[in-house]
BAMARRO-374960 format. One line per field, with one value per residue (C-alpha): residue in three letters; y negated, x negated, z negated. Coordinates in nm, 3 decimals, padded with zeros to 5 digits. Layout:
// BAMARRO-374960
residu: [ALA, ...]
c2: [Y, ...]
c1: [X, ...]
c3: [Z, ...]
//
This chain:
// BAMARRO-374960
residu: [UNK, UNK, UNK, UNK, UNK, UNK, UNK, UNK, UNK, UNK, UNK, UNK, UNK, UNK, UNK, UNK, UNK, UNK, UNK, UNK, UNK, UNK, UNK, UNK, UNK, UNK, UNK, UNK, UNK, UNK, UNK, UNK, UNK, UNK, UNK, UNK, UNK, UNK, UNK, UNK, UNK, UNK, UNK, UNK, UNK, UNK, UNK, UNK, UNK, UNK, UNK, UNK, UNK, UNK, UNK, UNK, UNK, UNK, UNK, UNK, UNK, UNK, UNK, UNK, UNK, UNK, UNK, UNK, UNK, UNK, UNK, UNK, UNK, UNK, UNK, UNK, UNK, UNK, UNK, UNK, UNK, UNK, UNK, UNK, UNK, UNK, UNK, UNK, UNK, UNK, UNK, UNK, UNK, UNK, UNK, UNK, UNK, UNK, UNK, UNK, UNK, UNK, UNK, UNK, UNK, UNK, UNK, UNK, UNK, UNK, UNK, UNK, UNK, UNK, UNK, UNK, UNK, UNK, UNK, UNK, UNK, UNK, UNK, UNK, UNK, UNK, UNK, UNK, UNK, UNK, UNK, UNK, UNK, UNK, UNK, UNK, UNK, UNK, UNK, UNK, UNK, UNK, UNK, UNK, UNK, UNK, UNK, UNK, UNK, UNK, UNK, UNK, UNK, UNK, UNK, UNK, UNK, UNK, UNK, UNK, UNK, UNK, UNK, UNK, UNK, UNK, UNK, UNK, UNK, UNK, UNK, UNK, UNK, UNK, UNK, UNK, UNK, UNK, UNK, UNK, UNK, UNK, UNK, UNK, UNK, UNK, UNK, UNK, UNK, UNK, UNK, UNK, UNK, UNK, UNK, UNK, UNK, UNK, UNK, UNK, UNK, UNK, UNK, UNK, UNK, UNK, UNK, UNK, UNK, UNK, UNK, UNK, UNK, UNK, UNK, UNK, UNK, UNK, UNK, UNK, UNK, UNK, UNK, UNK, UNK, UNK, UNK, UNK, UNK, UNK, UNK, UNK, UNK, UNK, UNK, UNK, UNK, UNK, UNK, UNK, UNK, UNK, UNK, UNK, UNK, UNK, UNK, UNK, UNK, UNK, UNK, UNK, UNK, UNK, UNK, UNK, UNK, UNK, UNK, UNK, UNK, UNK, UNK, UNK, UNK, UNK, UNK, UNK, UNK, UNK, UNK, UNK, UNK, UNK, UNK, UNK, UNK, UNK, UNK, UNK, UNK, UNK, UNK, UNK, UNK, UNK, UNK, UNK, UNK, UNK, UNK, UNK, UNK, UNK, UNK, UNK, UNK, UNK, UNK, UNK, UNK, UNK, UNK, UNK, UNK, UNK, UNK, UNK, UNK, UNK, UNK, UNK, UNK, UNK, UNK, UNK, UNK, UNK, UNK, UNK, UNK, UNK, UNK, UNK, UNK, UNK, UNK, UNK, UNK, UNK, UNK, UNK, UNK, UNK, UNK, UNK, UNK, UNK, UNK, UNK, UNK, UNK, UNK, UNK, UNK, UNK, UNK, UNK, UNK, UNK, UNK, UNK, UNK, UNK, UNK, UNK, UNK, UNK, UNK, UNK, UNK, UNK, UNK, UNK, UNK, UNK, UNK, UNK, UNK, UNK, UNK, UNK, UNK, UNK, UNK, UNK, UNK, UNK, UNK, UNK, UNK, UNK, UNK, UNK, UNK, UNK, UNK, UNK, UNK, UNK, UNK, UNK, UNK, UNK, UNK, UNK, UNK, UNK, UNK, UNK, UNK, UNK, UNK, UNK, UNK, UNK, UNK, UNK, UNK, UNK, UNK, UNK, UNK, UNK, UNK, UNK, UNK, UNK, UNK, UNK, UNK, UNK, UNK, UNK, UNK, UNK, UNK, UNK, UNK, UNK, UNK, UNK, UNK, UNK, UNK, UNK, UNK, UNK, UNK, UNK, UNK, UNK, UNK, UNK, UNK, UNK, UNK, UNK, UNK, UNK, UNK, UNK, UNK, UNK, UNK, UNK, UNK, UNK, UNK, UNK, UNK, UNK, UNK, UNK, UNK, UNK, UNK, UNK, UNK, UNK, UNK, UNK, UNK, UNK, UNK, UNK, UNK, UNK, UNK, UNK, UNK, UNK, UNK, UNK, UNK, UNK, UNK, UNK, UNK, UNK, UNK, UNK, UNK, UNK, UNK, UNK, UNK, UNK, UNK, UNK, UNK, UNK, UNK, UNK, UNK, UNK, UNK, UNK, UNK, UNK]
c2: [-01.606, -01.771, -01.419, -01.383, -01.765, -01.725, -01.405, -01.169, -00.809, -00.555, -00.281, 00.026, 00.271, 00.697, 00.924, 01.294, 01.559, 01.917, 02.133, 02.422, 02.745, 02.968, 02.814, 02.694, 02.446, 02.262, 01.958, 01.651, 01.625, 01.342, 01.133, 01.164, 01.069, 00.745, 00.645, 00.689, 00.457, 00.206, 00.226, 00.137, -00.118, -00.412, -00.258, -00.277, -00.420, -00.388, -00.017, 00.288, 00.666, 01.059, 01.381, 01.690, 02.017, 02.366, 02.520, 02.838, 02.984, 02.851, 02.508, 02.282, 01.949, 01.649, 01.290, 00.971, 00.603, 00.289, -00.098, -00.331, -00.230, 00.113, 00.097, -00.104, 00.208, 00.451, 00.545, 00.740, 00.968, 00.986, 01.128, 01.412, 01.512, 01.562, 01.789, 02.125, 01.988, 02.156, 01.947, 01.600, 01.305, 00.944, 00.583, 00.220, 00.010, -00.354, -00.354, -00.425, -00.259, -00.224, -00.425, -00.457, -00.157, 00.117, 00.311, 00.243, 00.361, 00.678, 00.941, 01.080, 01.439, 01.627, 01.924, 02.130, 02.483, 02.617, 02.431, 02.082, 01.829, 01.525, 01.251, 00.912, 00.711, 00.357, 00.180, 00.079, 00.296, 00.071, 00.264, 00.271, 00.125, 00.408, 00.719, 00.584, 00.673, 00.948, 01.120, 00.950, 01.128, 01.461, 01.390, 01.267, 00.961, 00.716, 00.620, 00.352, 00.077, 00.229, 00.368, 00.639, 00.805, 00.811, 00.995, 01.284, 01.323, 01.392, 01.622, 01.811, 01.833, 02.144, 02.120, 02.265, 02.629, 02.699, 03.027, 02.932, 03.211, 03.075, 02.719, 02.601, 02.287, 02.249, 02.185, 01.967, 01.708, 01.725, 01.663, 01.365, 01.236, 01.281, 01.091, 00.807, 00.716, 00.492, 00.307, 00.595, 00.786, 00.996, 01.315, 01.575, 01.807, 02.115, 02.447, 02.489, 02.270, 01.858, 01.791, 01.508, 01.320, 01.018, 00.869, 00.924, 00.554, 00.610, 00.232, 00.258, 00.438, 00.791, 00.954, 01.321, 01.332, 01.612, 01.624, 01.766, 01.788, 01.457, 01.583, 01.672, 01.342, 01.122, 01.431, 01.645, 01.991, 02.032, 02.399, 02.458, 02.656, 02.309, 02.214, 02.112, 01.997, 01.788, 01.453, 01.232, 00.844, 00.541, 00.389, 00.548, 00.321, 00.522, 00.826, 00.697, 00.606, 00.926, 01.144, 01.253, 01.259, 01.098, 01.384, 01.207, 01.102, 01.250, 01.160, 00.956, 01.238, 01.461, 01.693, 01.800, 02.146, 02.097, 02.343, 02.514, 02.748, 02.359, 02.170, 02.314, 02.097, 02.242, 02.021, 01.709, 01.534, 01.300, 00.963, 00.936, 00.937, 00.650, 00.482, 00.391, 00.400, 00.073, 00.088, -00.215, -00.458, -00.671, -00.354, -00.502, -00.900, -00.884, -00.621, -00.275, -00.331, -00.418, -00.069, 00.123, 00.326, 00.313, 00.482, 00.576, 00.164, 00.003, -00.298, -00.470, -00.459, -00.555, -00.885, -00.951, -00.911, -01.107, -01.412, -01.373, -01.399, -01.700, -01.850, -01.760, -01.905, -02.178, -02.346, -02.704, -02.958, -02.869, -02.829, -02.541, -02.235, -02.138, -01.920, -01.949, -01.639, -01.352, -01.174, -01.450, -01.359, -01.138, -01.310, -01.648, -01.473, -01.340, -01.689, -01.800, -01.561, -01.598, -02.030, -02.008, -02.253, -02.154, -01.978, -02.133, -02.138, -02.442, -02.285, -02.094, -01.847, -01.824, -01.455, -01.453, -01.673, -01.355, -01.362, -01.480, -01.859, -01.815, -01.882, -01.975, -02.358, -02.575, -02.814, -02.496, -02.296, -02.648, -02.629, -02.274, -02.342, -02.583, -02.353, -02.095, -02.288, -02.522, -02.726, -02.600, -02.989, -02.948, -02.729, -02.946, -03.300, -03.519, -03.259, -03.123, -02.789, -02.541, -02.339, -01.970, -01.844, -01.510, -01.687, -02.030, -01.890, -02.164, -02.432, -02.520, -02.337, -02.500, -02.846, -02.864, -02.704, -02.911, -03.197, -03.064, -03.070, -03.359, -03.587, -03.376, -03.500, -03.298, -03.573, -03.339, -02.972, -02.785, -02.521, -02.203, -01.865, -01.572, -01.397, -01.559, -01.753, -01.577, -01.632, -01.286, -01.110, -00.748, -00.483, -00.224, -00.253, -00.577, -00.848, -01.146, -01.506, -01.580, -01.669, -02.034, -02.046, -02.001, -02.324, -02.181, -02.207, -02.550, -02.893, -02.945, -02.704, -02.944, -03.162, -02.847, -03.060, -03.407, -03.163, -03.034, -03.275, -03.111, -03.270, -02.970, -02.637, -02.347, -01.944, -01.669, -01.564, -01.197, -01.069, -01.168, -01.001, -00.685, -00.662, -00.698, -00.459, -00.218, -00.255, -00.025, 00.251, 00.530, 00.831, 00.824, 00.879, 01.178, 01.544, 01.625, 02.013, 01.949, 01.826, 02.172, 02.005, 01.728, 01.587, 01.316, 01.166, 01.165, 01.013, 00.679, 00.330, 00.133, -00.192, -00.318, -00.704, -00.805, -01.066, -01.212, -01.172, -01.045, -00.708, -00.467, -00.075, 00.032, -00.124, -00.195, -00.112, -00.329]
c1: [00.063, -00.279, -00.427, -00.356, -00.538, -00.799, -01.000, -00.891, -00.828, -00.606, -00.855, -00.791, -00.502, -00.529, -00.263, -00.284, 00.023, 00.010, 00.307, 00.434, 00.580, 00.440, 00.197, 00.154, 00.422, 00.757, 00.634, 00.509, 00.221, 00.022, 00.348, 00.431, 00.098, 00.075, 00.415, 00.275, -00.027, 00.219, 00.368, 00.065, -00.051, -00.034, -00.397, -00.598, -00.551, -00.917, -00.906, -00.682, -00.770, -00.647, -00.817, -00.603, -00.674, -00.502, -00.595, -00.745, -01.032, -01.253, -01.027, -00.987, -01.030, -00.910, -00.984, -00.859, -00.967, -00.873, -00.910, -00.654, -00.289, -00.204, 00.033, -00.195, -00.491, -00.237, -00.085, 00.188, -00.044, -00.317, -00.109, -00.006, -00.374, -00.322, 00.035, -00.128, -00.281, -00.110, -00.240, -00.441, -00.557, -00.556, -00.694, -00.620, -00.899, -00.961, -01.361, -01.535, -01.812, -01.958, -01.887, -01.550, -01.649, -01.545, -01.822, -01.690, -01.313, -01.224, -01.195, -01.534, -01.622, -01.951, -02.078, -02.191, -02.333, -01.973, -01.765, -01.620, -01.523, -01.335, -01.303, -01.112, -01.200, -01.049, -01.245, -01.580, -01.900, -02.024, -02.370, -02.364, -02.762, -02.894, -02.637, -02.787, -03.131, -03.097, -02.895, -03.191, -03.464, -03.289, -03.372, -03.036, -02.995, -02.628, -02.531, -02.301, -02.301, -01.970, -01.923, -01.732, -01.989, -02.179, -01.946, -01.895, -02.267, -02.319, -02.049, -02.243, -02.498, -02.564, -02.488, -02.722, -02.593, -02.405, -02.500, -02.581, -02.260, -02.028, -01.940, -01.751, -01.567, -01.427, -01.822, -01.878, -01.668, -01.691, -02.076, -01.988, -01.760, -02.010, -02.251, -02.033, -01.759, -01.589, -01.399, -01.248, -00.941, -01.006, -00.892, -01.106, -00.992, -01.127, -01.066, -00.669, -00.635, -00.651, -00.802, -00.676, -00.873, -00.883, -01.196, -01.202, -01.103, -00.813, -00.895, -00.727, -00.394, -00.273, 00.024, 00.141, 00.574, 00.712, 00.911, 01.216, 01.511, 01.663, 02.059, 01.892, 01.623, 01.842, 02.009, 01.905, 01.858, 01.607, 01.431, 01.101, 01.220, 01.364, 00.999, 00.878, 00.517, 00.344, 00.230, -00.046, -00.046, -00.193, 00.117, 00.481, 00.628, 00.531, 00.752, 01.086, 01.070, 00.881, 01.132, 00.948, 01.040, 00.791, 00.634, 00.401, 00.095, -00.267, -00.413, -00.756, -01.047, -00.767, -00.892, -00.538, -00.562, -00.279, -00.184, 00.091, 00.158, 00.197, 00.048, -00.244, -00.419, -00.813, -00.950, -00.981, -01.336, -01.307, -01.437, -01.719, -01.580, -01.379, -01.316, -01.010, -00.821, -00.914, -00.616, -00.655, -00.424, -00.387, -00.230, 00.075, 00.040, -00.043, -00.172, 00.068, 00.415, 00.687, 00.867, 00.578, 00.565, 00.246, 00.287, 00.647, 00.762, 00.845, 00.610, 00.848, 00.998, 00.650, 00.610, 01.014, 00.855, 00.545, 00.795, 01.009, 00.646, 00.532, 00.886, 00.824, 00.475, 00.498, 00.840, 00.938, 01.236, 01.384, 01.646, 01.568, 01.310, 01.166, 00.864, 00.594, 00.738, 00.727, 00.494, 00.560, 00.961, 01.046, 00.826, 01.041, 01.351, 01.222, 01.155, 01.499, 01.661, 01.424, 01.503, 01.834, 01.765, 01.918, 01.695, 01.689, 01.467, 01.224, 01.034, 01.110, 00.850, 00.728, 00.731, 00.550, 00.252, -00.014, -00.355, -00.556, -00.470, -00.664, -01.013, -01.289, -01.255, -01.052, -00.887, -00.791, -00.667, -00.464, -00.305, -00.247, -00.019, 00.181, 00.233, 00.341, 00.669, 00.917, 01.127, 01.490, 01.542, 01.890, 01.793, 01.606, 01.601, 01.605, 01.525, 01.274, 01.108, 00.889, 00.732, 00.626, 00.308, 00.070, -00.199, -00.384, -00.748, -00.959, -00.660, -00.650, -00.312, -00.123, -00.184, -00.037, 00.265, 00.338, 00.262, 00.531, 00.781, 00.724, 00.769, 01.082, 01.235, 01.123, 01.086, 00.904, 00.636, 00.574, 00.298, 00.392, 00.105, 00.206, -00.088, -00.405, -00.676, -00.936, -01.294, -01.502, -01.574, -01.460, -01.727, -01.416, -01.311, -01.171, -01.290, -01.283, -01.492, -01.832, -01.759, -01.847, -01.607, -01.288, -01.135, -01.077, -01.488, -01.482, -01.511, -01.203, -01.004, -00.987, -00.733, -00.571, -00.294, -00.450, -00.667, -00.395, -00.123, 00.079, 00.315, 00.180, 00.035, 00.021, -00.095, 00.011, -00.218, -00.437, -00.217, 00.098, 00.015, -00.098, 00.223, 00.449, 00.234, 00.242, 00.587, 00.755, 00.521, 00.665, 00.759, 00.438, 00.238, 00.443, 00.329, 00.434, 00.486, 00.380, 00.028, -00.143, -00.442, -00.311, -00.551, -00.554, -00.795, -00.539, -00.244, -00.382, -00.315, -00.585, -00.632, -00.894, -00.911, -01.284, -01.199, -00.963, -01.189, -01.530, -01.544, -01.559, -01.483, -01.823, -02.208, -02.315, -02.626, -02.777]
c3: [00.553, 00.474, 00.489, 00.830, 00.963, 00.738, 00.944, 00.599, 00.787, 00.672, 00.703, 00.935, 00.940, 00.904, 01.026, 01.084, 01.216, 01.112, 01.307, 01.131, 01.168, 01.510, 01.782, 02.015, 01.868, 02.009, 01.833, 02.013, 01.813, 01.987, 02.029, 01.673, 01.563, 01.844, 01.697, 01.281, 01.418, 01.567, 01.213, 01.062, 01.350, 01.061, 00.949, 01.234, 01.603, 01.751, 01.851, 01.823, 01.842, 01.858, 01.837, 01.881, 01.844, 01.933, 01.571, 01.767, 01.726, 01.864, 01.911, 02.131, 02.065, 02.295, 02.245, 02.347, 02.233, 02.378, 02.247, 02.139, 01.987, 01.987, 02.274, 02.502, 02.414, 02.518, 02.858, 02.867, 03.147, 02.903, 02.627, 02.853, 02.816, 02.421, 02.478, 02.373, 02.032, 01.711, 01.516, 01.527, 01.318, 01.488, 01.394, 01.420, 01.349, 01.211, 01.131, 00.810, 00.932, 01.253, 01.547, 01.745, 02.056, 02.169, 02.025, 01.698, 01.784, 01.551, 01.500, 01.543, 01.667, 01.612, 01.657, 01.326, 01.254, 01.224, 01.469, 01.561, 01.328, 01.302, 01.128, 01.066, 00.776, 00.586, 00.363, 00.306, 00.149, -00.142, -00.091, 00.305, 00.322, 00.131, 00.290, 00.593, 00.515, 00.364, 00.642, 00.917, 00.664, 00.781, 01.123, 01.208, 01.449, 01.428, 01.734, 01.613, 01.260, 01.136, 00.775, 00.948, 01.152, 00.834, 00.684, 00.955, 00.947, 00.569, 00.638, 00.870, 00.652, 00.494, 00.132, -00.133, -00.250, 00.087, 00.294, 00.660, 00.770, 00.542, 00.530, 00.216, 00.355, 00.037, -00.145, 00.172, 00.068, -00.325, -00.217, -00.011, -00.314, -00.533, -00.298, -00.293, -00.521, -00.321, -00.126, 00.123, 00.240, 00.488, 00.700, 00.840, 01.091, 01.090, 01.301, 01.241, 00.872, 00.809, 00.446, 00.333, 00.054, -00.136, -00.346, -00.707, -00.806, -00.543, -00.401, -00.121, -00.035, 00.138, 00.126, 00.267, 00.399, 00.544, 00.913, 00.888, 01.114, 01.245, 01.111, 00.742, 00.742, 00.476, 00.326, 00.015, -00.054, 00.268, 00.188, 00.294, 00.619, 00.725, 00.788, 01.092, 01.014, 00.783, 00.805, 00.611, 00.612, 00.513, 00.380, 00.398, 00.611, 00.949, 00.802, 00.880, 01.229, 01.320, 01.125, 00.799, 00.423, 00.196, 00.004, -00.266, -00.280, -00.259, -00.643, -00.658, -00.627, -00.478, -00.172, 00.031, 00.278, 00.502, 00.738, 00.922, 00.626, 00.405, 00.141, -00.084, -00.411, -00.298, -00.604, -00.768, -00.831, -01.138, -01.204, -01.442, -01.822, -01.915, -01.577, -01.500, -01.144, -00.923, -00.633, -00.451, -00.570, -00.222, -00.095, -00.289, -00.231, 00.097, 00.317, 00.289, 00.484, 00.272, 00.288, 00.181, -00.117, -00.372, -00.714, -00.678, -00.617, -00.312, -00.213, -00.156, -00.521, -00.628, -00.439, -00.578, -00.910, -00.829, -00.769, -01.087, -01.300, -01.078, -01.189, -01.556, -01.502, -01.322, -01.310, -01.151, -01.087, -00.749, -00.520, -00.305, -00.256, 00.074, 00.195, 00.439, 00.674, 00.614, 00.399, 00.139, 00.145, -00.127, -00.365, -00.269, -00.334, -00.631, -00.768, -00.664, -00.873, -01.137, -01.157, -01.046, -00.723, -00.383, -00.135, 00.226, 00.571, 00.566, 00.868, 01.181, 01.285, 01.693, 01.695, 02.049, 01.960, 01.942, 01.693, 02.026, 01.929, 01.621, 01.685, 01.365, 01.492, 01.214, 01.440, 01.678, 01.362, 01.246, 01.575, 01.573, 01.285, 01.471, 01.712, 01.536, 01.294, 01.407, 01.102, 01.001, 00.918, 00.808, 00.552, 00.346, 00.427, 00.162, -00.130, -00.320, -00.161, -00.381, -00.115, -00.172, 00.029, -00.068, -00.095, -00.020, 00.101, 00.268, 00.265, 00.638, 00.698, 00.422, 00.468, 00.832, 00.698, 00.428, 00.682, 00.908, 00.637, 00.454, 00.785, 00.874, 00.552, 00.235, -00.034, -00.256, -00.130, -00.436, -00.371, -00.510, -00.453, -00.513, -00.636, -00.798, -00.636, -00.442, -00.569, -00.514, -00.164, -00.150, -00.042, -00.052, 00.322, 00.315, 00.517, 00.312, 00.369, 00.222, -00.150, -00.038, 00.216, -00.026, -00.149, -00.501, -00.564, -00.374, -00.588, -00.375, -00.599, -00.956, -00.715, -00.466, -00.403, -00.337, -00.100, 00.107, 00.036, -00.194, -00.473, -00.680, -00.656, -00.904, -00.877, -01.056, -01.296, -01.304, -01.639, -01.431, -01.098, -01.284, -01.511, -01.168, -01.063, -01.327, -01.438, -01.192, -01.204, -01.475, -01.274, -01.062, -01.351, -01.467, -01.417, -01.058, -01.014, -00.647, -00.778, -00.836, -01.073, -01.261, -01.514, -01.842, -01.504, -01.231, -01.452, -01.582, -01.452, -01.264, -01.021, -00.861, -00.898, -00.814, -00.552, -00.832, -01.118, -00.986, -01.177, -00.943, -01.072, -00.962, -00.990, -00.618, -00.435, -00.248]
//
């Protein structure tokens, strides 16, 4: 919960809608993608955008960008405007880069030597200063400070080897992966396909499912003519309510063609010799939705699993478990199973108290918290509480809590954080505080729980979180026939952990 006070942002949110079968289509492409970016509304809240496209020659494209949550961006009369697109990629934003305006709203369009493109873009460029100057030594001006624009003008660029009538899409993109190794996934619409690709380190997440009819959705045995377009997705979770089987995932270095005829492996650009995979691990403590899927496990599994180690780790005499609602949950019932103590409700959450209470004041933010929970009394008075949160980040949003409880009756608040302390900033799209402002490199932190009032307070450690991690992931690994280049590259195991442990998977340029 901790995540969410302390100004940490979930980074921004992809999703792109491919109908299949004859065109102009049935499909309500621009609804289905506004309801997969409602899905993934969680990962960005600033801004929201579509581009559509009628896939003819020459296409069509139609944009539409508003600011704030998806449905606020979007009026119903405004999506009418988007009704002939066949296909279309859209965007919810939180920003790591570039300021919070409209400018900066994805996707972006531009104009290149053979056609439109567009483009919509999570992560962060670890080399962004020096892409920038090399695309302005072209001659090319940015209009706006995002990563993303970057991106859809090296695009444009011609790449060396490429005949001026025939552009190769395809050595486009392996130049712009080779430019930069990470930390991207990104789709780029082009004429009548999406490619879909994913960096070579695969540090942050997309995932292709399939729409299929509503009476065959949680059946099996659905045959490809049961298709009724193809989908692509930051996380899994916008499938269901938009009527799509998860398909699998794009691999790290993976470039995706997807198109009304289906699903096509292009290529896959490796990782230099040696290096391993470096998916961001926060994807599974905090940031994904609990019902996403990541390397053939359920999140939500994960942060179960995350609790059972903390219990293993970091045991104590009590009388019940609770959580700090609700991304903290299944790691609290996790540890109840694990210790044997009942879970109960401590806290109960004000759903309808909004992020605009939260402002960078501490006394504001302490009173935020008050705000937000209210004290199940009953449920604890008089015992011993170990408390589950994801994470204890500055420290301001604890203490009030364990305040609150302690004078509603607790006789004993055992701090229990679910993944380790963080002590590195992230330069991999995630917003994280100045390496001064978190309270695990404070003098503050030899006496956590004098600090913020705690009877006791212990983390999980790195080797834990990356054994819950990596202990449901068998399957994934496995040759999947649907993967048409899978390498000795694209099957090992890798985590990124530099704001745990400060090694990050590549050397940054600054």
């Amino acid at each position: 919960m901790e995540f969410e006070e302390s100004g940490i942002g979930e980074e921004c949110g992809v999703f792109g809608c491919v109908a299949a079968g004859e065109w102009p289509t049935q499909l309500e492409v621009a609804q289905i993608i506004t309801l997969g970016l409602v899905a993934l509304q969680h990962r960005g809240q600033e801004s929201a955008g579509i581009v559509t496209s009628d896939g003819f020659s020459p296409p069509t494209y139609t944009a539409l960008k508003g600011m704030g949550l998806v449905n606020n961006a979007f009026k119903p009369e405004d999506l009418l405007k988007l009704r002939h697109g066949n296909l279309g990629i859209g965007h919810t934003r939180y920003s790591t880069t570039g300021m919070s305006e409209l400018q900066n709203c994805q996707p972006f369009v531009v104009d290149t030597l053979h056609g439109k493109i567009a483009v919509a873009h999570n992560g962060e460029l670890v080399n962004a200063a020096a892409l920038r100057k090399k695309v302005m030594r072209h001659g090319v001006g940015l209009s706006t400070s995002s990563d993303s624009e970057l991106i859809t003008q090296l695009l444009a660029l011609t790449p060396p080897m490429e005949e001026l009538d025939a552009p190769d899409w395809v050595a486009r993109i392996k130049n712009l992966m080779t430019e930069t190794p990470t930390s991207y996934s990104l789709m780029v619409m082009h004429k009548d396909v999406i490619y879909a690709v994913r960096d070579p380190y695969g540090n942050r997440p997309l995932c292709i499912g399939r729409l299929v009819p509503i009476s065959k959705l949680h059946g099996s045995g659905v045959g490809e003519d049961d298709t009724e377009g193809w989908v692509v997705s930051s996380e899994s979770c916008s499938f269901q309510s938009i009527g799509a089987k998860y398909y699998r995932e794009v691999q790290p270095g993976e470039i995706v063609q997807i198109s009304k005829h289906g699903v096509k492996t292009l290529t896959v650009v490796l990782r230099p010799e040696g290096d391993p995979p470096a998916f961001c691990i926060f994807e599974y403590v905090y940031f994904a939705r609990p019902d996403s899927i990541f390397e053939g496990q359920m999140v939500y599994t994960v942060r179960q699993r995350c609790g059972r180690q903390l219990a293993i780790e970091a045991p104590t005499d009590a009388d019940v478990v609770s959580t700090v609602p609700e991304s903290a949950t299944p790691a609290a019932l996790g540890y109840a199973q694990q210790s044997g103590l009942p879970y109960v409700e401590v806290l109960c959450k004000n759903r309808y108290v909004g992020r605009t209470f939260i402002q960078p004041n501490t006394r504001l933010r302490q009173l935020g918290v008050a705000k937000k929970f209210g004290a199940l009394t009953d449920n604890f008075a008089g015992k011993r509480v170990v408390l589950i949160d994801d994470s204890i980040v500055r420290g301001n949003t604890i203490s009030p809590i364990i305040k609150l409880l302690r004078e509603a009756g607790a006789t004993e608040v055992h701090i229990r954080v679910a993944s380790p302390p963080v002590r590195f900033p992230c330069y991999m799209g995630i917003n994280i505080p100045t390496k001064e402002e978190l309270i695990a490199n404070k003098p503050e932190f030899k006496d956590i729980a004098g600090y913020i009032g705690a009877t006791s307070v212990r983390y999980l450690s790195v080797e834990g979180l990356v054994s819950a991690v990596r202990d449901g992931i068998t399957s994934f690994r496995e040759k999947d026939e649907r993967i048409g280049s899978t390498t000795e590259s694209t099957l090992k195991v890798g985590h990124c952990t530099a704001c745990l442990t400060g090694k990050y998977p590549v050397e940054l340029e600054w």
